[in-house]
ZAMARGU-4260 file (C-alpha; in steps of 0.2 Angstrom, whole numbers, plus 5000, padded with zeros to 4 digits):
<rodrens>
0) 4627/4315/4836 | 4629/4314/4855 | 4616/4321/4869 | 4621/4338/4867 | 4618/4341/4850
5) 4605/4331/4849 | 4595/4342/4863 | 4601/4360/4855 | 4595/4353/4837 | 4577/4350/4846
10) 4578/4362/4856 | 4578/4374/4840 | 4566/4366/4832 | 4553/4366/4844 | 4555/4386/4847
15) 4535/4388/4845 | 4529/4379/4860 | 4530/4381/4878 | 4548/4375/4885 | 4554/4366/4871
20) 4572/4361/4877 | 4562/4352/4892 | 4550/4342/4881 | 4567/4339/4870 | 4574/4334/4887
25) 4559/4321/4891 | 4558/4313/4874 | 4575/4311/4870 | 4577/4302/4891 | 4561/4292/4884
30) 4572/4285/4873 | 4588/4282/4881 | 4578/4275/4896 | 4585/4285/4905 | 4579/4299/4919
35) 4578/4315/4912 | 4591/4323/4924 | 4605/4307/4919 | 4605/4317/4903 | 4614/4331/4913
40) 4628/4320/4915 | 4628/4311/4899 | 4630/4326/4887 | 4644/4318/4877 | 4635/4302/4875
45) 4634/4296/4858 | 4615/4291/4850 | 4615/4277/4839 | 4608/4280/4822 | 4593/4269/4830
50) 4591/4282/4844 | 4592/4295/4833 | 4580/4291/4821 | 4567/4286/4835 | 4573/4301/4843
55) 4566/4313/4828 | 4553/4302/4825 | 4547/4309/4843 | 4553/4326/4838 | 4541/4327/4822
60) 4526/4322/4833 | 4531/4336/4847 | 4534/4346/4832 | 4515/4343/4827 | 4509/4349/4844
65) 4502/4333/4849 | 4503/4334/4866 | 4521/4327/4877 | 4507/4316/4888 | 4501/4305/4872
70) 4518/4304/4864 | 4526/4300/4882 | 4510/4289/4885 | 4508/4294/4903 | 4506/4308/4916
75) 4509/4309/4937 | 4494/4314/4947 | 4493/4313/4965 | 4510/4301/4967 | 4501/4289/4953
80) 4508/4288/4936 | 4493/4284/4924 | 4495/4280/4905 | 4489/4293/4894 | 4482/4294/4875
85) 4470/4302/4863 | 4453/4294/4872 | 4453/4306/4888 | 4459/4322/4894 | 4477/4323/4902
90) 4476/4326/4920 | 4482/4342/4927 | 4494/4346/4942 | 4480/4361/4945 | 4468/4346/4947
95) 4478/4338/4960 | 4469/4354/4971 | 4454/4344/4968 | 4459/4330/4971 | 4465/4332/4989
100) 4451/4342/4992 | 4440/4327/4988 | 4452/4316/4999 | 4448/4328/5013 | 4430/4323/5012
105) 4429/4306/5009 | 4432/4294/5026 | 4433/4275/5027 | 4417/4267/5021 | 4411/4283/5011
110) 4402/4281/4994 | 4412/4292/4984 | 4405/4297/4965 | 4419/4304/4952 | 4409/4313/4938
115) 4418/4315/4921 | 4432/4302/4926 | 4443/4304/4909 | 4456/4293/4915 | 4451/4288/4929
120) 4463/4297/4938 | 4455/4305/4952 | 4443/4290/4957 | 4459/4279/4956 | 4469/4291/4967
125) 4455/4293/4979 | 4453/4273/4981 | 4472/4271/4981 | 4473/4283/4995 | 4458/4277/5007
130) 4455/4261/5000 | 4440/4256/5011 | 4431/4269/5001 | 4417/4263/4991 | 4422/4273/4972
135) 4413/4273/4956 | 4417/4282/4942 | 4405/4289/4927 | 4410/4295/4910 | 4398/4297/4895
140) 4411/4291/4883 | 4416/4273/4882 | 4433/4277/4875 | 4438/4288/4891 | 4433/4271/4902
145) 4442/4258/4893 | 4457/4270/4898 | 4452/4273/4915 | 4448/4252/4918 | 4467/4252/4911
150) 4475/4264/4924 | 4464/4254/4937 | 4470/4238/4934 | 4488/4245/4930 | 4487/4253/4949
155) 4477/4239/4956 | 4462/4248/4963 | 4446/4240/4965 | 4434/4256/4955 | 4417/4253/4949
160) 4417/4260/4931 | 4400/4264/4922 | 4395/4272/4906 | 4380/4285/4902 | 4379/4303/4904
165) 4381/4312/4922 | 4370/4303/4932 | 4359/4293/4922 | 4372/4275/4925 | 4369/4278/4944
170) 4347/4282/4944 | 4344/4278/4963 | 4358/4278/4971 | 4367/4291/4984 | 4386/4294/4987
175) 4393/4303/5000 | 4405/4313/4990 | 4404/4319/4972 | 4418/4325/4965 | 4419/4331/4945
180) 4429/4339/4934 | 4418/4344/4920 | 4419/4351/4902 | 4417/4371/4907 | 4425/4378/4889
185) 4416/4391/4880 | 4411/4384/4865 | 4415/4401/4856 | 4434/4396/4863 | 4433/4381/4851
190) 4449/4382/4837 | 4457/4396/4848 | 4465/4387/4862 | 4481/4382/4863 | 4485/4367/4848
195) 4489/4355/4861 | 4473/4357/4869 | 4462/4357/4855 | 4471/4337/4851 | 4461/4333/4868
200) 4445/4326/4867 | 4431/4339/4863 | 4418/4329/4873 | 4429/4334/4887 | 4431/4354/4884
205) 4418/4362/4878 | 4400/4365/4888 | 4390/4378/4879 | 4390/4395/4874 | 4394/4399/4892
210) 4404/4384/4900 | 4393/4382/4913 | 4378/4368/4904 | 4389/4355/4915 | 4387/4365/4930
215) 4369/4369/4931 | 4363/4349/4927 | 4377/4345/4942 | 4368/4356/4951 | 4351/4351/4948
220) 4352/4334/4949 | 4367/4330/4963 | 4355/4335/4979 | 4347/4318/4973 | 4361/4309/4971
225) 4370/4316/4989 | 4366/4308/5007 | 4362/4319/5020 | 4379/4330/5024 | 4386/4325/5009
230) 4399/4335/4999 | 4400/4340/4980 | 4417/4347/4973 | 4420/4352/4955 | 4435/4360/4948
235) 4429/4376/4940 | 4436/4386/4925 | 4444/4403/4925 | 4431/4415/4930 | 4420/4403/4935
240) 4418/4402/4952 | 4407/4416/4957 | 4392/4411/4942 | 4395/4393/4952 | 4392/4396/4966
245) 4377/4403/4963 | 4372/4389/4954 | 4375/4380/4972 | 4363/4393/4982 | 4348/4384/4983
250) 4354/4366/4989 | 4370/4369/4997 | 4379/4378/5012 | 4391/4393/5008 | 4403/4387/4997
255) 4423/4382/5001 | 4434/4389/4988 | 4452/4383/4984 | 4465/4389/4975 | 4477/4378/4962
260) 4494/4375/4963 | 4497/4393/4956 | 4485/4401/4968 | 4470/4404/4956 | 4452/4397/4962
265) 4450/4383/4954 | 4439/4371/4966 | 4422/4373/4973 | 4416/4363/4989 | 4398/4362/4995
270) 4391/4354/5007 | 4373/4347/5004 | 4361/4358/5015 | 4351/4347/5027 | 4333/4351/5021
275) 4339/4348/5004 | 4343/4330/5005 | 4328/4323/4993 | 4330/4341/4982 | 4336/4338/4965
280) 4332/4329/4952 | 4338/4309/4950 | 4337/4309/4932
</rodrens>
């Protein structure tokens, strides 16, 4: 079987997900060591029954809808490659618009708080990218952090990792910029998303009956958590943004909103209103 055929074989068989001959074309260079686009060129190369039988053994798992980041093991975000698995979500390129938004507002010597860190990926990026930022990253699930500590030391940035739910590991402290991207799924959604998604960890996804539980404790409790001036930004789901903003009314000057890679509104950035600065709850 040479590259060709191998391709148009998994090509076929994985009909049912979302462009199956590029996910065919990913796993099959994953195993060649090879990058993808080298298989352009290498169409009459010949697999050797050991690259054919890891090849399919990639192809059953695809096949299974597990997702291409845990069966490639890694995904790019922001110029960074981070591994991937089962214990956090996978980042998103529509992320990335969060990101750089979160780039924008920290400066040298800024106290910068990523809510939600999964992987560690935007806490890493954002050390990576101004490292005399001071970064700490919070995630309720232990798992997630082991990952994200991985990705840090793989990348070598210095990120203060600690467990516990929102802002219960950082009582007392304040932070220049806080950045999250939280669960804000329906939790009527649950079983109906794509079968990809639902492989991802549900910690992650779902926040109550309307999405937004996350957003009204982030809410409530970042004004005690934000120094004067300071900036929240929160990715924000489909249809979202308006019922968050709100949310922000009380404690925060008229919101900033962004649009994703695809031009939908997908980040939310407030600035802490002055007379606010000891509003909110620290608990």
């Amino acid at each position: 079987m040479n590259v060709r055929s191998a391709l148009q074989g998994a090509e076929e068989r994985l009909r049912e997900i979302p462009d199956p001959r590029l996910d065919a074309e990913y796993l099959l260079a994953e195993i060649l060591g090879v990058p993808r686009l080298q298989l352009l060129v290498d169409q009459r190369r010949e697999l050797t029954a050991e690259e054919t039988a890891a090849f399919e053994a990639l192809i059953i798992r695809r096949e299974g809808r597990e997702p291409l980041q845990y069966i490639l093991g890694s995904q790019n975000f922001m110029g960074f490659c981070f591994r991937t698995d089962s214990r956090a979500l996978i980042p998103r390129y529509d992320t990335e618009a969060l990101g750089q938004a979160a780039l924008d507002a920290v400066r040298p010597g800024s106290a910068v708080l990523d809510l939600c860190t999964g992987t560690g990926a935007i806490a890493i990026a954002l050390k990576k990218l101004c490292p005399r930022a001071a970064v700490t990253a919070a995630d309720i699930s232990e798992d997630a952090l082991s990952l994200a500590r991985e990705n840090a030391r793989a990348l070598g940035a210095d990120v203060r990792f600690v467990q516990g739910d929102l802002f219960s590991p950082v009582a007392g402290e304040r932070f220049d910029v806080i950045v999250s991207n939280p669960p804000y799924i329906p939790d009527a959604l649950r079983g109906r998303l794509q079968p990809e998604v639902e492989r991802e960890p549900a910690l992650a996804l779902f926040a109550g009956a309307d999405g937004l539980d996350f957003y009204r404790r982030i809410a409530r409790e970042a004004p005690g958590h934000l120094f004067s001036g300071g900036w929240l930004l929160l990715e924000v789901g489909d249809g979202e943004m308006d019922a968050v903003a709100a949310l922000l009314e009380r404690d925060f000057d008229p919101p900033r909103r962004i649009d994703d890679l695809n031009g939908l509104p997908r980040v939310i950035a407030a600035r802490i209103k002055e007379e606010s600065d000891h509003a909110g709850s620290a608990v």
